[in-house]
N, C-alpha and C positions, 0 to 999 in steps of 0.2 A: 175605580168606578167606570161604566161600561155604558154610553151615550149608545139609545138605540136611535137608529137612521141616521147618524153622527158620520158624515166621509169627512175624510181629511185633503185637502189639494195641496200639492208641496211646489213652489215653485223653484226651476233654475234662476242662476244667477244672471241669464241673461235676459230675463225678462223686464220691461219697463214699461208701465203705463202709463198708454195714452191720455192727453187731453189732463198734463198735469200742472195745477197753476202754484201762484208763491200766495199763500197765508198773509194776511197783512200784518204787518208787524206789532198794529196794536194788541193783534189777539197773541202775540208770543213769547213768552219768556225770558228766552235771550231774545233781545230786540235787533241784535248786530247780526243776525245770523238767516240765511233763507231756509223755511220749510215750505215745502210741498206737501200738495194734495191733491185727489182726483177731481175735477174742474164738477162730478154732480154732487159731491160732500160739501161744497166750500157753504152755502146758501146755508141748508141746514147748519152746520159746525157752527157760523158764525150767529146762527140764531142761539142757536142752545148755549153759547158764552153772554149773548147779549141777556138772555131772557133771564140765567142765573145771576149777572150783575144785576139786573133788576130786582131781584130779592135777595140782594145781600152777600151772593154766594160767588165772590172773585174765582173768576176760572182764567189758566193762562195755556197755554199750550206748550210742553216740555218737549212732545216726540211728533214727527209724523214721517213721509215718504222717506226710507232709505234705500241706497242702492246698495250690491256688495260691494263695490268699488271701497 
């Protein structure tokens, strides 16, 4: 299937984004473990988790910032 206006950006492995913070643990998964995210997602993210616990709908966070390291 063939997305029109559809670019793709490929990043290298040495790229790393700025302005990255740690996830609080309540919103994750494994609770033992640090995720990151870019510091203007976190406000949102953590709304859309609160907002779906508020109807019922448990959201936990499994993936976010990896490096290729």
């Amino acid at each position: 299937m063939r997305r029109r206006g559809f670019i793709a950006f490929f990043l290298n492995e040495n790229y790393i984004p700025q302005k990255l913070v740690s996830i609080d643990k309540k919103y994750l998964y494994e609770k033992n473990r640090q995720a990151l995210i870019h510091e203007n997602v976190q406000k949102y993210l953590y709304r859309l988790v609160d907002d779906a616990a508020e109807h019922g709908n448990g959201l936990l966070i499994v993936s976010a910032y990896r490096s290729f390291d």
